[in-house]
PAZAVO-774654 format. One record per residue: residue number from 1; residue in three letters; x, y, z of N, C-alpha, C in turn. Coordinates in steps of 0.2 Angstrom, whole numbers. Example, Ala and Ser with C-alpha at 12.3 -4.5 7.8 and 13.67 -1.06 7.14 Angstrom:
2
NODE  seq  type    nxx    nyy    nzz   caxx   cayy   cazz    cxx    cyy    czz
NODE    1   Ala     66    -28     39     62    -22     39     66    -16     39
NODE    2   Ser     64    -11     35     68     -5     36     64      0     39
***
This chain:
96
NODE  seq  type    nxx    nyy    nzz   caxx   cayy   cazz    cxx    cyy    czz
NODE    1   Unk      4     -6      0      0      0      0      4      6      0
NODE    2   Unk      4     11     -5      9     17     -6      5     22     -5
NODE    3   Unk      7     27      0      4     33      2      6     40     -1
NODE    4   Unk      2     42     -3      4     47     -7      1     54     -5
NODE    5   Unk      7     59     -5      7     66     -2      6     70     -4
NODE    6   Unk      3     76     -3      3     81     -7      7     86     -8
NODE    7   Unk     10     88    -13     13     93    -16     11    100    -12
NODE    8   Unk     17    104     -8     15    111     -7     16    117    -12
NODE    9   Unk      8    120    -12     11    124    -17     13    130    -15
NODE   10   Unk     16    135    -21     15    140    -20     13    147    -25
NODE   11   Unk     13    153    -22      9    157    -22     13    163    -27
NODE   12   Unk     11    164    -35     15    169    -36     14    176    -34
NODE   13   Unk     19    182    -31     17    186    -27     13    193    -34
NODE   14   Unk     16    190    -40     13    194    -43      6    195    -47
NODE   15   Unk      2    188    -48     -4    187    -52     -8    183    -46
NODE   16   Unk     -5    179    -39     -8    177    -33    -11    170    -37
NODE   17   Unk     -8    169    -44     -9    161    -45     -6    156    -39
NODE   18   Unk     -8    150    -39     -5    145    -35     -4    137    -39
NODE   19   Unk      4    137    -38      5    132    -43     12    129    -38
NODE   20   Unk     14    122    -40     19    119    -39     27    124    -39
NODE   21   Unk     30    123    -35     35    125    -32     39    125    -40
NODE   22   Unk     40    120    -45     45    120    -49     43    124    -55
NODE   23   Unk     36    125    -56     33    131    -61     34    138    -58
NODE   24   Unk     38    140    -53     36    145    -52     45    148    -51
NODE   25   Unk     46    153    -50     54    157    -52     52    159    -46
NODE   26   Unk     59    157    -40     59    160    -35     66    165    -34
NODE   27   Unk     63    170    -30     69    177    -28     69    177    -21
NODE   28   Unk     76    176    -18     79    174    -13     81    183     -9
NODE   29   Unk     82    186     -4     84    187      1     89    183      4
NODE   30   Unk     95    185      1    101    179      6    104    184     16
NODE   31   Unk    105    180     16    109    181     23    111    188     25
NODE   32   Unk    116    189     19    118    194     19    114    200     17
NODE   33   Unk    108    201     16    106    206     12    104    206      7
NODE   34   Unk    106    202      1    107    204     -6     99    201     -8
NODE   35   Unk     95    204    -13     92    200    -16     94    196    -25
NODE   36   Unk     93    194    -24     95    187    -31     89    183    -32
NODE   37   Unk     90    181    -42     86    175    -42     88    169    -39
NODE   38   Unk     83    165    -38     87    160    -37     84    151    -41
NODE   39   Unk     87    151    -46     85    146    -50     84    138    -47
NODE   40   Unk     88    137    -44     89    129    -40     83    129    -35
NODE   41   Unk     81    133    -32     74    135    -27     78    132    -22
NODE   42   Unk     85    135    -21     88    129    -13     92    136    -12
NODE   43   Unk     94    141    -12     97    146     -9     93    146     -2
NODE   44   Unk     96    145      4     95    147     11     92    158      9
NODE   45   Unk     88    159     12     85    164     14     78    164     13
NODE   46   Unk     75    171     14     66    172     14     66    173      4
NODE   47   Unk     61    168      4     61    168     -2     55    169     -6
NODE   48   Unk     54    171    -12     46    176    -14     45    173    -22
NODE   49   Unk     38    171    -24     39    167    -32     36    169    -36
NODE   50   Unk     39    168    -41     35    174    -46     35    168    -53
NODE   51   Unk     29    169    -57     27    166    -64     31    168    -67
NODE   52   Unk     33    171    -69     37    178    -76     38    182    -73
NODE   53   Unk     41    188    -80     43    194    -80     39    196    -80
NODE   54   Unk     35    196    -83     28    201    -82     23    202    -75
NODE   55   Unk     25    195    -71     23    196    -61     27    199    -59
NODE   56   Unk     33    198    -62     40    202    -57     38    210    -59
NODE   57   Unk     35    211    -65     34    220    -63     29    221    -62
NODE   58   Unk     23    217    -60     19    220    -57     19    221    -50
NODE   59   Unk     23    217    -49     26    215    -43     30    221    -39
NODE   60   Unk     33    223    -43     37    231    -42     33    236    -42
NODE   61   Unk     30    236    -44     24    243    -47     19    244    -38
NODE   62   Unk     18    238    -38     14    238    -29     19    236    -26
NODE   63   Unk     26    237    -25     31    236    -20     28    227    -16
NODE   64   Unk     25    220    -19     23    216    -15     29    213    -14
NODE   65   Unk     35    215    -18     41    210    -18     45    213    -13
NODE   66   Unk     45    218    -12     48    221     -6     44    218      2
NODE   67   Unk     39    219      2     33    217      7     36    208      8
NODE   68   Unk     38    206      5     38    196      2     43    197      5
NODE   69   Unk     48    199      4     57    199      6     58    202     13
NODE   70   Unk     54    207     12     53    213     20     59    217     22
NODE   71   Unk     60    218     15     69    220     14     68    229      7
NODE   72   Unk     72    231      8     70    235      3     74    233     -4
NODE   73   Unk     71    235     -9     73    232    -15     75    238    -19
NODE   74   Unk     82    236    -22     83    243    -25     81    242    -33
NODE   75   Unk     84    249    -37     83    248    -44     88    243    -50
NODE   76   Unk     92    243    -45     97    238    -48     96    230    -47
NODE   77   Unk     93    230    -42     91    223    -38     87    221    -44
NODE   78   Unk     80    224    -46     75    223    -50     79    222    -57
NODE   79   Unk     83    229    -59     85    227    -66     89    219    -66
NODE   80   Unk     93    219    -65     98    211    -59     94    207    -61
NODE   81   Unk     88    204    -57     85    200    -55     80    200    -63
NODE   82   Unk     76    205    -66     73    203    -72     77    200    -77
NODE   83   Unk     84    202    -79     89    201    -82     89    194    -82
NODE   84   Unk     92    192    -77     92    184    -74     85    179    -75
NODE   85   Unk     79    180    -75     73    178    -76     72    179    -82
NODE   86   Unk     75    183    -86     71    183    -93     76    179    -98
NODE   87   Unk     83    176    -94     86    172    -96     85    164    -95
NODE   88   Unk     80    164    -90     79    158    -86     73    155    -91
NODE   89   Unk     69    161    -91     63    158    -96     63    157   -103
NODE   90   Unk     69    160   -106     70    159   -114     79    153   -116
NODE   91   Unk     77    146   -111     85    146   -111     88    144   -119
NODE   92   Unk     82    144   -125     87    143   -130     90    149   -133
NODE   93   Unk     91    154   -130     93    161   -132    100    161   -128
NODE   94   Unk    103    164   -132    111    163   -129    112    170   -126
NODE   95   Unk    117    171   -122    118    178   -119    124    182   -124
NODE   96   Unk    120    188   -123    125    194   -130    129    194   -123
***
């Protein structure tokens, strides 16, 4: 007899879909301050997930990703972190 568990989801901060942890692009808050994408979903810190780049600016528009992290986010964090995500999502595009 095999028991079987349920999958925890989660919540993109930017459209509030809810889906499986590996559909969804997670942005880390590390130790040190820094915020980053984090593509492996295993960076240790407070972590916030977004569907796309089109969640992550909505995301920014109503500061929820700042609120999600509880840290403040700067403009470069944002430029940074979109940058890294819109590579993650297109990986047959090579980087200029």
């Amino acid at each position: 007899m095999s028991v079987q568990t349920k999958k925890r989801q989660r919540t993109c901060i930017g459209c509030a879909a809810t889906q499986q942890k590996g559909a969804l692009h997670r942005i880390v808050r590390t130790g040190e301050g820094e915020v980053a994408f984090d593509p492996t979903g295993r960076i240790s810190g407070r972590g916030a997930y977004v569907c796309s780049t089109d969640c992550l600016a909505a995301a920014r528009k109503t500061r929820k990703l700042e609120r999600a992290l509880r840290c403040k986010v700067t403009d470069e964090d944002y430029e940074r972190v979109l940058r890294e995500l819109a590579l993650a999502e297109a990986p047959g595009k090579n980087e200029e």
